[in-house]
gemmi code that builds the backbone of each chain (N, CA, C; Angstrom):
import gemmi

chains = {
    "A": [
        ("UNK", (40.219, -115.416, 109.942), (39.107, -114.509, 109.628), (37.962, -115.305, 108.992)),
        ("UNK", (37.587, -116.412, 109.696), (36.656, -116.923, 109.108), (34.884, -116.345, 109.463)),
        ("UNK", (34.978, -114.772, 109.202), (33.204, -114.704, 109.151), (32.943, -114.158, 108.241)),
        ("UNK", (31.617, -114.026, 107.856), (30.890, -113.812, 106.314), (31.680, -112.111, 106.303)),
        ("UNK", (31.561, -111.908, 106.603), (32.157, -110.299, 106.279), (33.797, -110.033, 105.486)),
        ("UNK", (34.150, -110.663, 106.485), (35.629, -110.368, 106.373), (36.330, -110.985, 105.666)),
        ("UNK", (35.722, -112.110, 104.894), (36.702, -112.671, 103.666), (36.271, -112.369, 102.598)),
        ("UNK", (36.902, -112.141, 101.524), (36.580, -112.247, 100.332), (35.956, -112.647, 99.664)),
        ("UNK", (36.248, -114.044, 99.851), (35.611, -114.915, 99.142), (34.929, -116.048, 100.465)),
        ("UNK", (33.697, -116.186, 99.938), (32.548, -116.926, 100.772), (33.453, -118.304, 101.318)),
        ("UNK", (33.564, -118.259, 102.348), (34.300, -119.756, 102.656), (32.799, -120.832, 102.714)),
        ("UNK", (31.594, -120.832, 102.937), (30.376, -121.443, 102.528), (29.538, -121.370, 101.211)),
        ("UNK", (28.974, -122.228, 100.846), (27.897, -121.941, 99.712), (26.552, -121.427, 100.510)),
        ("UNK", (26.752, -121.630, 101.247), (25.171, -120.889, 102.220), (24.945, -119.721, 102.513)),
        ("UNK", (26.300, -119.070, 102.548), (26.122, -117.795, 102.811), (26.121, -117.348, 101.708)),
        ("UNK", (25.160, -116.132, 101.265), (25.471, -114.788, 100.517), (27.178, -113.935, 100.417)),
        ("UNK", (27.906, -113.907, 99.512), (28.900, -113.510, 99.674), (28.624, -111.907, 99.640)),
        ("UNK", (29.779, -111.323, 100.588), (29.557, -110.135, 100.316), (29.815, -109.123, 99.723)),
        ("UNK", (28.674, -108.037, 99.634), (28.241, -107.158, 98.242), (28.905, -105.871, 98.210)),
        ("UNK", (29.905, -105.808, 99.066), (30.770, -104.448, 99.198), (29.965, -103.547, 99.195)),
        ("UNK", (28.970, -103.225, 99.272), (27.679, -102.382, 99.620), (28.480, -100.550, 100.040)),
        ("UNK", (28.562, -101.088, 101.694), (29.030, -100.153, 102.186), (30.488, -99.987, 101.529)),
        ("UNK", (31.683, -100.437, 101.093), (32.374, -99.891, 100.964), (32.513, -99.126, 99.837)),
        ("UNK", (31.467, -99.288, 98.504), (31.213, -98.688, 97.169), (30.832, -97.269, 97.469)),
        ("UNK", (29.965, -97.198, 98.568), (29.286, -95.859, 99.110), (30.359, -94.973, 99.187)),
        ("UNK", (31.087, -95.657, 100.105), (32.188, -94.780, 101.067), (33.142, -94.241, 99.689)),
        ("UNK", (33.202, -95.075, 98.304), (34.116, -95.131, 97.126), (33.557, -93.947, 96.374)),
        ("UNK", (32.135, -93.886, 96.420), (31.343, -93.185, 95.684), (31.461, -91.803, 95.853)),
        ("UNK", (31.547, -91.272, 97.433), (31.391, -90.433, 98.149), (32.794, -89.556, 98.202)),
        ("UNK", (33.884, -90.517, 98.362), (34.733, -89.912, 98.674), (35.860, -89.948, 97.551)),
        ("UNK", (35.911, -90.594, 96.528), (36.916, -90.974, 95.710), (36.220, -90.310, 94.356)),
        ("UNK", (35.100, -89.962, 94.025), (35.249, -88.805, 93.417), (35.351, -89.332, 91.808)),
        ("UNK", (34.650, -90.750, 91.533), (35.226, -91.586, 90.613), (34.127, -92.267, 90.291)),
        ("UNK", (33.602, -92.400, 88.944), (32.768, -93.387, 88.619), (32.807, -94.769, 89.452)),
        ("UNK", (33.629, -95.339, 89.218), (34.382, -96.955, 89.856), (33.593, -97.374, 91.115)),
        ("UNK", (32.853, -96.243, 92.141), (32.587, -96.393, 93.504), (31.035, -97.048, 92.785)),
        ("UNK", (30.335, -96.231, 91.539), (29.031, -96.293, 91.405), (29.107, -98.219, 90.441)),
        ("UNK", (29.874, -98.066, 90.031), (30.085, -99.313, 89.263), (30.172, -100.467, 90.546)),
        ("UNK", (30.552, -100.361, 91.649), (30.737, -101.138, 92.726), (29.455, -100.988, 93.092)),
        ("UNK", (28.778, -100.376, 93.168), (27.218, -100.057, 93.674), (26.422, -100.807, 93.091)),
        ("UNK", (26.362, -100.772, 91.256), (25.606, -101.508, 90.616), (26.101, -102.955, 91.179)),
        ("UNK", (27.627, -103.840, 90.843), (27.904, -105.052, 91.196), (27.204, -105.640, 92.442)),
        ("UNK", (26.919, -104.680, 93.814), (26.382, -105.104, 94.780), (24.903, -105.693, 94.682)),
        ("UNK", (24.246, -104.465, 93.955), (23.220, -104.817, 93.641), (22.908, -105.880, 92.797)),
        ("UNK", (23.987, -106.207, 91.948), (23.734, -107.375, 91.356), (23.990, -108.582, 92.348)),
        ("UNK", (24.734, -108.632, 93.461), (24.955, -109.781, 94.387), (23.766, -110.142, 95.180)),
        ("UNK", (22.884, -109.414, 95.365), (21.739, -109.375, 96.166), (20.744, -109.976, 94.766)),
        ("UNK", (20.524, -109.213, 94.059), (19.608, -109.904, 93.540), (19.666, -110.900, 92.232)),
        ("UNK", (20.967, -111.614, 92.366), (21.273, -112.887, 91.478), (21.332, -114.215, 92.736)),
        ("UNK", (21.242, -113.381, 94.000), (21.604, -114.440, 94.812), (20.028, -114.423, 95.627)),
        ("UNK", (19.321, -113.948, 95.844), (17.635, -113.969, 95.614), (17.166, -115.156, 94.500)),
        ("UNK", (17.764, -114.814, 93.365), (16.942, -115.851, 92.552), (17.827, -117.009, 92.042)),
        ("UNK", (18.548, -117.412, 93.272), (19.415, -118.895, 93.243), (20.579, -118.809, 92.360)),
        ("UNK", (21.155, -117.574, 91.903), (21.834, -117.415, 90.895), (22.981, -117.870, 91.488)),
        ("UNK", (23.807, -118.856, 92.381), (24.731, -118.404, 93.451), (26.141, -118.058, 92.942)),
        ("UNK", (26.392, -118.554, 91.462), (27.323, -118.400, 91.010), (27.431, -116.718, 90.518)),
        ("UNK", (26.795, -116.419, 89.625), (26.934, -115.375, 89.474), (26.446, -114.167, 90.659)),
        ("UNK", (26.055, -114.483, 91.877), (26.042, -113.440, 92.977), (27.815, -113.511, 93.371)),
        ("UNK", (28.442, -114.765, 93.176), (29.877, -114.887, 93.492), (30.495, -113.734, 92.761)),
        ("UNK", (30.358, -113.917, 91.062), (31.172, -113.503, 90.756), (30.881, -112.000, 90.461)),
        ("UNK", (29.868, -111.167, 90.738), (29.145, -109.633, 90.814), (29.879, -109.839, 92.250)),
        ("UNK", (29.934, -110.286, 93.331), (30.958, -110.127, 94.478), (32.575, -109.509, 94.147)),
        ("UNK", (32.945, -110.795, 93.473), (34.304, -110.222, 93.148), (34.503, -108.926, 92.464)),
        ("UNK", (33.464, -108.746, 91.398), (33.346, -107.493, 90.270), (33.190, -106.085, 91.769)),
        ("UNK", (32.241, -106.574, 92.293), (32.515, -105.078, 93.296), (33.398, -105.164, 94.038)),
        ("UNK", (34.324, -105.773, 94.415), (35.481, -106.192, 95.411), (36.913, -105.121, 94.296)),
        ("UNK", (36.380, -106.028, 93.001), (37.519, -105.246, 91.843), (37.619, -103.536, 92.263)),
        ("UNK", (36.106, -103.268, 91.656), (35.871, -101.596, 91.422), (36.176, -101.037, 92.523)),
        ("UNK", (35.657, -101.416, 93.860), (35.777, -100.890, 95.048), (37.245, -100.089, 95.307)),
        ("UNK", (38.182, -101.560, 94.977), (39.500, -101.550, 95.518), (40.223, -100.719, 94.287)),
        ("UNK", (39.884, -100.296, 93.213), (40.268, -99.625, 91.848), (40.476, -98.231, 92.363)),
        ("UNK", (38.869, -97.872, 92.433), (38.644, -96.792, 93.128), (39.223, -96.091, 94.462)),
        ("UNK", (40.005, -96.868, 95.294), (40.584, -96.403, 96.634), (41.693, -95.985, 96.246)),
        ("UNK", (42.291, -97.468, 95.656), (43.270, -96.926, 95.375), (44.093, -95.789, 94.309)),
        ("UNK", (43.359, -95.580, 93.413), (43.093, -94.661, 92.905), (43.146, -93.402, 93.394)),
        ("UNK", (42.016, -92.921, 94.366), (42.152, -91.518, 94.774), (42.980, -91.555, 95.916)),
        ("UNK", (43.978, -93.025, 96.644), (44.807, -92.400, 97.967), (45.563, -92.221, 96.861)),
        ("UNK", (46.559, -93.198, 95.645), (47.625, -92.453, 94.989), (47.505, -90.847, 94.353)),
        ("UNK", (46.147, -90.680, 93.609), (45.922, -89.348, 93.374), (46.607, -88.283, 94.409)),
        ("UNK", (45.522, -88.239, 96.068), (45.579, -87.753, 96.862), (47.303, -87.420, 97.805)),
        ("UNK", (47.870, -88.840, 97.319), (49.608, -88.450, 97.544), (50.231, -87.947, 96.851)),
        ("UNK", (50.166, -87.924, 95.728), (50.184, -87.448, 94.584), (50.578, -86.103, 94.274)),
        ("UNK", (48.801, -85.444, 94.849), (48.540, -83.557, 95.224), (49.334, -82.984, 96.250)),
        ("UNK", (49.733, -83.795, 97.638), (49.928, -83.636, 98.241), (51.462, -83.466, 98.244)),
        ("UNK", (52.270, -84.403, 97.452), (53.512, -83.874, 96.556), (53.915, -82.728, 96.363)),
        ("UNK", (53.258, -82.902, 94.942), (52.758, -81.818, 94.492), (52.943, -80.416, 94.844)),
        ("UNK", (51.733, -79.982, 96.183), (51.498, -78.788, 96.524), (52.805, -78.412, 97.235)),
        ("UNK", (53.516, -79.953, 98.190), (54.611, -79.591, 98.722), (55.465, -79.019, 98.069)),
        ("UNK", (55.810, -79.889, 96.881), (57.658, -79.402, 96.086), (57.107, -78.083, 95.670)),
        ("UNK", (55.812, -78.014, 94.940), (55.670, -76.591, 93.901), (55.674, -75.649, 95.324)),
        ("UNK", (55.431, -76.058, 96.724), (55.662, -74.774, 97.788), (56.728, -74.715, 97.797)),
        ("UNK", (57.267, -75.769, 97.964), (58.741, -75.622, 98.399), (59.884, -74.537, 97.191)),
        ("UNK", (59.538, -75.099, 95.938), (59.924, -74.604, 94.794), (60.107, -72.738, 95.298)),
        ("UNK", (58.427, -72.320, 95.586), (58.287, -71.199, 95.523), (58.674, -70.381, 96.303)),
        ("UNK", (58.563, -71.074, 97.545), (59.781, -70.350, 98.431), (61.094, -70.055, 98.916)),
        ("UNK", (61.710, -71.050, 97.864), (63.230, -71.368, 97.288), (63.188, -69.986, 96.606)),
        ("UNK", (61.886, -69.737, 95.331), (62.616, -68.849, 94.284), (62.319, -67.645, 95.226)),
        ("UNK", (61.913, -67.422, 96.391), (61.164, -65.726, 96.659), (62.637, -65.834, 97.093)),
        ("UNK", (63.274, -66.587, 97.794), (64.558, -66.208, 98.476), (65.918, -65.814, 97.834)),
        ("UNK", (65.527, -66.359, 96.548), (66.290, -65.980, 95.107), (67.354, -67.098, 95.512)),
        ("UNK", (67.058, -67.964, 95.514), (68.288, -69.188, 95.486), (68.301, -69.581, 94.198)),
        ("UNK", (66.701, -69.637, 93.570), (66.591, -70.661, 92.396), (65.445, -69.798, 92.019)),
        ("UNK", (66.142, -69.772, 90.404), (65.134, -69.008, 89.500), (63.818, -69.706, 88.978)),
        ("UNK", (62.158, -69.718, 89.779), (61.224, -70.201, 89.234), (60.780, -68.954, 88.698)),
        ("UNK", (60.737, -69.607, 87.379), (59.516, -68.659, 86.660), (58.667, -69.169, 86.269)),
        ("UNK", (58.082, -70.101, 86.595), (56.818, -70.791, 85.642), (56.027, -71.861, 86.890)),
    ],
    "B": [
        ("UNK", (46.050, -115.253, 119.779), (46.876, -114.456, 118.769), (46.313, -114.163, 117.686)),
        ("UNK", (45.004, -115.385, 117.896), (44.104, -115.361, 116.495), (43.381, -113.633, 117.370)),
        ("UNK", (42.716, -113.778, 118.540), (42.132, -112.183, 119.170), (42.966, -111.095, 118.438)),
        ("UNK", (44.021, -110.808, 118.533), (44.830, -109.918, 118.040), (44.793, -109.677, 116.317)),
        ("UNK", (44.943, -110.993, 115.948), (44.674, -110.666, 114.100), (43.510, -110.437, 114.308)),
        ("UNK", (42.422, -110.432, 114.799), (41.324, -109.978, 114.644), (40.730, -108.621, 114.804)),
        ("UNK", (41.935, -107.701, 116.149), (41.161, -107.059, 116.352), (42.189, -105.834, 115.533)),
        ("UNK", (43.200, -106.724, 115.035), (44.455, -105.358, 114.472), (43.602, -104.949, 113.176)),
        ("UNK", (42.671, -105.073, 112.531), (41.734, -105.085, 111.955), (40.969, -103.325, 111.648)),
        ("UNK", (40.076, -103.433, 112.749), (39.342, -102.386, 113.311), (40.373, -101.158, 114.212)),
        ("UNK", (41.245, -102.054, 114.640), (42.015, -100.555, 114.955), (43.229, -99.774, 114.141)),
        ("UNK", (43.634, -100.280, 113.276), (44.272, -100.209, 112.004), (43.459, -99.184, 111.580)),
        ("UNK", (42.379, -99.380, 111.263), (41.064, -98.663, 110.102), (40.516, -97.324, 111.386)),
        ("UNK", (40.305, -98.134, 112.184), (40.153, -96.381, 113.362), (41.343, -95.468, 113.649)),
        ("UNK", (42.742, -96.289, 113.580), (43.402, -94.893, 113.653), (43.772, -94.124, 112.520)),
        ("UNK", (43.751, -94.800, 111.317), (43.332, -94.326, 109.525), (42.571, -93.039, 109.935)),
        ("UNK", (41.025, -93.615, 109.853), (40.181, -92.231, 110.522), (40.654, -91.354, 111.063)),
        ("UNK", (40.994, -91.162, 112.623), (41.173, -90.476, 113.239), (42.442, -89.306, 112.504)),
        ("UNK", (43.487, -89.892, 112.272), (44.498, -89.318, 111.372), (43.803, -88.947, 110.213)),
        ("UNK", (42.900, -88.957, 109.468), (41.863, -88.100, 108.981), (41.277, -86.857, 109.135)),
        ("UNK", (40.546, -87.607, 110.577), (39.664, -86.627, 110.869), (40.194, -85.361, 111.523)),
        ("UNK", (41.436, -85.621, 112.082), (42.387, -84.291, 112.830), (43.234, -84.042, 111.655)),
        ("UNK", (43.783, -84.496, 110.256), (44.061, -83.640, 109.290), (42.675, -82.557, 108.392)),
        ("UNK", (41.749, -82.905, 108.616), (40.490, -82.087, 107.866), (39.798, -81.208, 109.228)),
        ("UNK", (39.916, -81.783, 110.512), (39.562, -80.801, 111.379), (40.918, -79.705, 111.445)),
        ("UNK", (42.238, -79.680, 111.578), (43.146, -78.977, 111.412), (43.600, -77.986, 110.084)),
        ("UNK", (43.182, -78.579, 108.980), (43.302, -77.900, 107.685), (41.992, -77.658, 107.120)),
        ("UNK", (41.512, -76.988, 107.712), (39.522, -77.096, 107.066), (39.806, -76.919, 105.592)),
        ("UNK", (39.117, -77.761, 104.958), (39.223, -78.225, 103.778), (38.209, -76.593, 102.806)),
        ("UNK", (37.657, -76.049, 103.679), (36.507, -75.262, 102.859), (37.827, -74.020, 102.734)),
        ("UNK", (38.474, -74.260, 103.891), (39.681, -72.690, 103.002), (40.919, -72.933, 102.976)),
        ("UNK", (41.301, -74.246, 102.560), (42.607, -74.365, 102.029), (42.558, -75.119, 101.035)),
        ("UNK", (43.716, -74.948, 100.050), (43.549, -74.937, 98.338), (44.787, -76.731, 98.639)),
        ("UNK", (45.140, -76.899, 99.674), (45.928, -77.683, 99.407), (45.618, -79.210, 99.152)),
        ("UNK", (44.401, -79.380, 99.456), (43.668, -80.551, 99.065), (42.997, -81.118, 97.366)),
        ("UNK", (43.385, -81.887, 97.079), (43.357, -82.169, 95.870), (41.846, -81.996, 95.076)),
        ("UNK", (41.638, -81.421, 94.399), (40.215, -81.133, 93.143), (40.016, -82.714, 93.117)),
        ("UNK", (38.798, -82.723, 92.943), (38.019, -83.993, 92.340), (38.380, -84.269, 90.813)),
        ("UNK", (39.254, -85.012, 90.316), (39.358, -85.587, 88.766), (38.533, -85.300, 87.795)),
        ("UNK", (37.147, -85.757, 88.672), (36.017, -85.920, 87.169), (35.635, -84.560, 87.294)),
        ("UNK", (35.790, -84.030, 88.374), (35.571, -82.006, 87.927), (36.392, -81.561, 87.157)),
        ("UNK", (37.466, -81.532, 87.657), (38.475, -80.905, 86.676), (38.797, -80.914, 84.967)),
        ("UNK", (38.264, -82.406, 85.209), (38.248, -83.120, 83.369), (37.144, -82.438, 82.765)),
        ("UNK", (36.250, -82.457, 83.446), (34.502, -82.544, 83.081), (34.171, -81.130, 82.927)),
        ("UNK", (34.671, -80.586, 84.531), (33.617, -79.212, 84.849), (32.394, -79.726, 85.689)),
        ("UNK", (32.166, -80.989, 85.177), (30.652, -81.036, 85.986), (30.893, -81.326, 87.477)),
        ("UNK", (30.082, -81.548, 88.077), (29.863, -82.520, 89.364), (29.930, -83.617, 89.753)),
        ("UNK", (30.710, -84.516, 90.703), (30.311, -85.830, 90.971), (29.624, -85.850, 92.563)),
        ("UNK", (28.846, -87.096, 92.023), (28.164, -87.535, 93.803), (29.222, -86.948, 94.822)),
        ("UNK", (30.257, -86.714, 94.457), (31.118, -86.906, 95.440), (31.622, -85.607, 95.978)),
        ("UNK", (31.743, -84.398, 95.046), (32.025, -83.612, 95.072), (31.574, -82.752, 96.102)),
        ("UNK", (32.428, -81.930, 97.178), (32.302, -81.194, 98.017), (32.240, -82.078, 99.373)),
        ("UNK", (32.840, -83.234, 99.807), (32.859, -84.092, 100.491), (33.913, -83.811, 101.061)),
        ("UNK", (34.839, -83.168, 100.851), (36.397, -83.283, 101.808), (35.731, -81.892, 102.350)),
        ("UNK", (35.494, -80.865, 102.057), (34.777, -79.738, 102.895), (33.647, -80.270, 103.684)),
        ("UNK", (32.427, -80.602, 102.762), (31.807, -81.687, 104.030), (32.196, -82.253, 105.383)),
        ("UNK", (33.199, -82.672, 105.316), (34.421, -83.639, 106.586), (34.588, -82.590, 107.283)),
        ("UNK", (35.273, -81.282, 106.514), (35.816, -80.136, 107.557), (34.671, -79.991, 108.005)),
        ("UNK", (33.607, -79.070, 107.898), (31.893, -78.642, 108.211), (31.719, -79.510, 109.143)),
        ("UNK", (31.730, -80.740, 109.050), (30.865, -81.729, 109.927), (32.263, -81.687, 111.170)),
        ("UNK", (33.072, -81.960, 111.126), (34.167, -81.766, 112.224), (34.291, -80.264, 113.214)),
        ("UNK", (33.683, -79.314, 112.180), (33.961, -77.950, 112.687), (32.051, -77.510, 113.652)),
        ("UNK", (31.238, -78.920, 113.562), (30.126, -78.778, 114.244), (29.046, -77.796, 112.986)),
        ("UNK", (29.445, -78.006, 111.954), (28.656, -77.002, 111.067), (27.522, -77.852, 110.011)),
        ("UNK", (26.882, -78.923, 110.799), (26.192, -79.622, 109.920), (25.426, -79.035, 109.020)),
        ("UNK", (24.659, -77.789, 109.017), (24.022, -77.216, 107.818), (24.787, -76.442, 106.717)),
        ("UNK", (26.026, -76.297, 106.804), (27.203, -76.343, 105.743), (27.280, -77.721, 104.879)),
        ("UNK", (27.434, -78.693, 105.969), (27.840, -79.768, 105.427), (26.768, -80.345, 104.516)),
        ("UNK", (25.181, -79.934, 104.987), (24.114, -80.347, 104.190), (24.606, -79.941, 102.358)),
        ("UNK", (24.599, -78.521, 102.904), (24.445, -77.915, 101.647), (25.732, -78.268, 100.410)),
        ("UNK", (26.968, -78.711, 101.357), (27.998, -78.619, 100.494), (28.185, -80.152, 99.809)),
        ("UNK", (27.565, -81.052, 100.319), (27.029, -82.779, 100.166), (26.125, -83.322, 100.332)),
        ("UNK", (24.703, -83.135, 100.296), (23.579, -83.795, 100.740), (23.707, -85.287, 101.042)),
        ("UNK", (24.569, -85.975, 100.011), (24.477, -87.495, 99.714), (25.461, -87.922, 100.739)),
        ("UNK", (26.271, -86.717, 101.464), (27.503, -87.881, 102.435), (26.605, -87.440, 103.812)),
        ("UNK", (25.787, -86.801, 103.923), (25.386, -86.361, 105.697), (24.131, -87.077, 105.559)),
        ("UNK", (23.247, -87.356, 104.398), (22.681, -88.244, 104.509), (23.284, -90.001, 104.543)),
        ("UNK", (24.103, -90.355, 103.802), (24.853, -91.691, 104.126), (25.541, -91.834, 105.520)),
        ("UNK", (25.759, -90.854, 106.339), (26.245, -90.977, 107.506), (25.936, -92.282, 108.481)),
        ("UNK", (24.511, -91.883, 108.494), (24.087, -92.474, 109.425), (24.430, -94.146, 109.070)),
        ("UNK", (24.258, -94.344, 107.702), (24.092, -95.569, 107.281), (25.634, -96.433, 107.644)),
        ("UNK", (26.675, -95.402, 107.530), (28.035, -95.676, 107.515), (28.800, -95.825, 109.105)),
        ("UNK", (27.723, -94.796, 110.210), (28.302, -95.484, 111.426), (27.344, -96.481, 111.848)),
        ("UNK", (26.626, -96.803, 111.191), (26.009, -98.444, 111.607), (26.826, -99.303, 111.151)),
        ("UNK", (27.045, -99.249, 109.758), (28.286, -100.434, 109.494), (29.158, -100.337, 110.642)),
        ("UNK", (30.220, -99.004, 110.990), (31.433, -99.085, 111.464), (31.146, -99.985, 112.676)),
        ("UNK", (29.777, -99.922, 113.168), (29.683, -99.500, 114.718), (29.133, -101.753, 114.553)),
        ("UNK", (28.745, -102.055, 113.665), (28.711, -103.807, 113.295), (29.837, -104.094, 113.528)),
        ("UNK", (30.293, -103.759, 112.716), (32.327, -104.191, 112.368), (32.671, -104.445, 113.503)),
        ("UNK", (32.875, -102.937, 114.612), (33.433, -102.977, 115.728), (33.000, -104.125, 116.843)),
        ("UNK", (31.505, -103.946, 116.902), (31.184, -104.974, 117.695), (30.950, -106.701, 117.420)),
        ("UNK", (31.445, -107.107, 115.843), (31.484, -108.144, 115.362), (33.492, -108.509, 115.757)),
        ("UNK", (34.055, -107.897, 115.675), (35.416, -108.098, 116.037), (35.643, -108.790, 117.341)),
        ("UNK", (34.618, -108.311, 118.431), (34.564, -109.255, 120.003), (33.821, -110.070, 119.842)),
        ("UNK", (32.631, -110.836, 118.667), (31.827, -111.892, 118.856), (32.113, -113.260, 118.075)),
        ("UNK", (31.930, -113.650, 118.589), (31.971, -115.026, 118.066), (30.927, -115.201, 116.679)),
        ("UNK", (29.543, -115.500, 117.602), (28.459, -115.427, 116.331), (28.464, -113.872, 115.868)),
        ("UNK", (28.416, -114.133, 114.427), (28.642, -112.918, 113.880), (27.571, -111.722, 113.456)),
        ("UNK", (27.112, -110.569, 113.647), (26.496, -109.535, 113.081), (25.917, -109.750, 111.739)),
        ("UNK", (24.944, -109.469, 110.989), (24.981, -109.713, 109.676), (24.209, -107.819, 109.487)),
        ("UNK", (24.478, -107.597, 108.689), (24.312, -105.920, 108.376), (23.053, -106.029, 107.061)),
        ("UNK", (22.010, -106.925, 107.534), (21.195, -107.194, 106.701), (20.420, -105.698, 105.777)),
        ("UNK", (20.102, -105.001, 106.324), (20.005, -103.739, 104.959), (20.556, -103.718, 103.946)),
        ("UNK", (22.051, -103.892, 104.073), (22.564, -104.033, 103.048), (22.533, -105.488, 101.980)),
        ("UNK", (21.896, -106.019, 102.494), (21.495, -107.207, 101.528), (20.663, -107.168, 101.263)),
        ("UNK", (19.281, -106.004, 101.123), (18.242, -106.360, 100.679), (18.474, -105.546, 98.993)),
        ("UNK", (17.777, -106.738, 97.885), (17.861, -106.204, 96.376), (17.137, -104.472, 96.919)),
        ("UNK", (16.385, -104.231, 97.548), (15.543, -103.235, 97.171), (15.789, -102.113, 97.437)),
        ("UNK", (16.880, -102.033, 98.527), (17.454, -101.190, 99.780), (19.107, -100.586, 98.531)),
        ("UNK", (19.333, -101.921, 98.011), (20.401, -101.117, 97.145), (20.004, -100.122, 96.359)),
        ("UNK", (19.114, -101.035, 95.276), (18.717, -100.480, 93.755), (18.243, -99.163, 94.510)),
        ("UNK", (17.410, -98.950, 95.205), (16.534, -97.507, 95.933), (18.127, -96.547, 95.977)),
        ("UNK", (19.170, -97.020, 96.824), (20.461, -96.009, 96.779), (21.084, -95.860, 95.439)),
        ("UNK", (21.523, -96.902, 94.439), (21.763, -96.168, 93.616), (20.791, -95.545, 92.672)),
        ("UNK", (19.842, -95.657, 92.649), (18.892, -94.809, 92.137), (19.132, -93.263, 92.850)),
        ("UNK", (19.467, -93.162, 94.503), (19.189, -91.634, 94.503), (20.566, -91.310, 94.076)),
        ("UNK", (21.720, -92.309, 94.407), (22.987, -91.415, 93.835), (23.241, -90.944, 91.851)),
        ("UNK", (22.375, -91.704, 91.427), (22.637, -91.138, 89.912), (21.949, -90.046, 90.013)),
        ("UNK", (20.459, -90.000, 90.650), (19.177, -88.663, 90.610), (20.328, -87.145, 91.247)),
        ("UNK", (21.126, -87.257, 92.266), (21.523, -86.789, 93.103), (22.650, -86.464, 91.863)),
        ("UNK", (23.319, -86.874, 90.916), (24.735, -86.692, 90.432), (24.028, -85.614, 89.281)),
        ("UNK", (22.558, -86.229, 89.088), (21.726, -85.279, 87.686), (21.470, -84.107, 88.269)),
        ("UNK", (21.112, -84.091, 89.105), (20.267, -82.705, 89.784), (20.966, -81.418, 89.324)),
        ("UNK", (22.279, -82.114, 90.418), (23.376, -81.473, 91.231), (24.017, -80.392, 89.806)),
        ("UNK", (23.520, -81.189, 88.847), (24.531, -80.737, 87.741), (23.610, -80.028, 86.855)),
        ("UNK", (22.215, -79.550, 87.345), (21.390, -78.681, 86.493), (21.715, -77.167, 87.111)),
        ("UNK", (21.733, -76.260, 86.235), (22.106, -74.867, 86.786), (20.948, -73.803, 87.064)),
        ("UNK", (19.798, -74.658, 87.435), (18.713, -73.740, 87.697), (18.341, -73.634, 89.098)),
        ("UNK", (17.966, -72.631, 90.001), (17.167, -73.057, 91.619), (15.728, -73.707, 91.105)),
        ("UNK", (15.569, -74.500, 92.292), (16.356, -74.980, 93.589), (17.653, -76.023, 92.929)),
        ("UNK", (17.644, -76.707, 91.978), (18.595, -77.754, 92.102), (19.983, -77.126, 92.079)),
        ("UNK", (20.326, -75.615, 92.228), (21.479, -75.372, 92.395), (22.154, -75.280, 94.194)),
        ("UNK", (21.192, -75.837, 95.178), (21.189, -75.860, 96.380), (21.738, -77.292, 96.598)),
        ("UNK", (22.146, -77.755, 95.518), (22.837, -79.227, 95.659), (23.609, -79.212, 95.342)),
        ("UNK", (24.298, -78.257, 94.785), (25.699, -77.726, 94.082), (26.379, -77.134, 95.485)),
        ("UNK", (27.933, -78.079, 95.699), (28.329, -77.236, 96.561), (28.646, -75.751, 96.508)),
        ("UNK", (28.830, -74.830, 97.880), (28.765, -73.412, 97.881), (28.674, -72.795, 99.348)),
    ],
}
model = gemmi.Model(1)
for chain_id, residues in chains.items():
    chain = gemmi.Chain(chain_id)
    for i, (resn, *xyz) in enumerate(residues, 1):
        res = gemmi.Residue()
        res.name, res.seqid = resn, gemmi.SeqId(i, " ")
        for name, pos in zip(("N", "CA", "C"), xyz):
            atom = gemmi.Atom()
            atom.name, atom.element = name, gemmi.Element(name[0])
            atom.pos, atom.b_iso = gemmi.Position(*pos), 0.0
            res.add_atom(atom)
        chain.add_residue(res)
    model.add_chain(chain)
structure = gemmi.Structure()
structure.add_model(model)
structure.setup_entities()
């Protein structure tokens, strides 16, 4: 996977590493979590530390949104399996007790 | 074999989607309770950018884009921005020389987005019209 996109970490000093841009959005949008907007700011810091020759620190505002990004996903898929648990057993629960197998009261 | 690690990639992540998009087109998210509340609502009460986005998905799947406006402004407007990425990705996976998704590298093009997503998280969360037309509903 050697192209600017798809690694992590910049295999060149020439290239701009990348600013997880789009995937903070997608974090922002859908995960429901500060963490996506914190990946937003880091991007923005990769772009414009790496504008003014900063190259080290556009690296490491790279990794910082790479962090939040991946915080944030994972975050709301465990949440999201989580609910989805959840809604199952407490259904399951409830239609155990209508059948009177098992006493839910709560 | 290196083609194959390359392209298990993009189709990995498209059939993700798709198994998505036929669980939120099948369970429309706007009338079933079985989909999980947003965290920072529940904690908060308030709103996040984010909020009303899994109904959004249903709306926009169910062909109801002026639902989907109203119930997310910030994801039917990012749309567009998001199948340009997908649609780079995809066609950077068959090229050699690579795509560069330069918008997203410009300082000015970011700071401008998160600027509307904080404006967009304030609005959303004032209880007066019009800014209650950004409140999903």
């Amino acid at each position: 996977m050697e192209n600017s996109y798809g690694s992590e970490i910049p295999h060149t000093p020439n290239v701009q590493p990348k600013n997880w841009l789009v995937e903070s959005i997608l974090a922002t949008i859908f995960c429901c979590l500060p963490f996506g907007i914190a990946g937003i700011v880091f991007a923005s810091q990769v772009n414009s530390k790496w504008v003014a020759g900063d190259h080290a620190g556009a690296l490491e505002a790279s990794r910082q949104a790479a962090k939040w990004t991946k915080i944030s996903f994972l975050v709301s898929i465990a949440g999201f399996i989580f609910a989805l648990i959840f809604v199952f057993f407490f259904g399951g629960m409830a239609f155990l007790g209508s059948l009177g197998v098992m006493g839910v009261n709560g | 074999m290196d083609k194959i690690k390359l392209l298990s990639r993009p189709i990995i992540l498209g059939i993700t989607v798709l198994f998505i998009a036929l669980l939120y087109f099948f369970i429309d998210a706007r009338y079933s309770t079985i989909f999980p509340r947003c965290p920072f609502n529940l904690v908060t009460g308030l709103l996040c950018p984010g909020c009303g986005s899994q109904r959004a998905i249903s709306a926009i799947l169910h062909g109801d884009f002026l639902h989907a406006l109203r119930l997310n402004l910030l994801l039917v407007l990012s749309l567009p921005l998001i199948v340009y990425s997908a649609l780079v990705h995809t066609l950077n996976a068959f090229r050699t020389i690579q795509l560069r998704q330069t918008i997203f590298y410009s300082p000015l093009f970011v700071k401008l987005f998160l600027a509307a997503v904080i404006l967009f998280w304030v609005l959303r969360n004032i209880p007066v019209y019009p800014f209650t037309l950004l409140a999903p509903a």
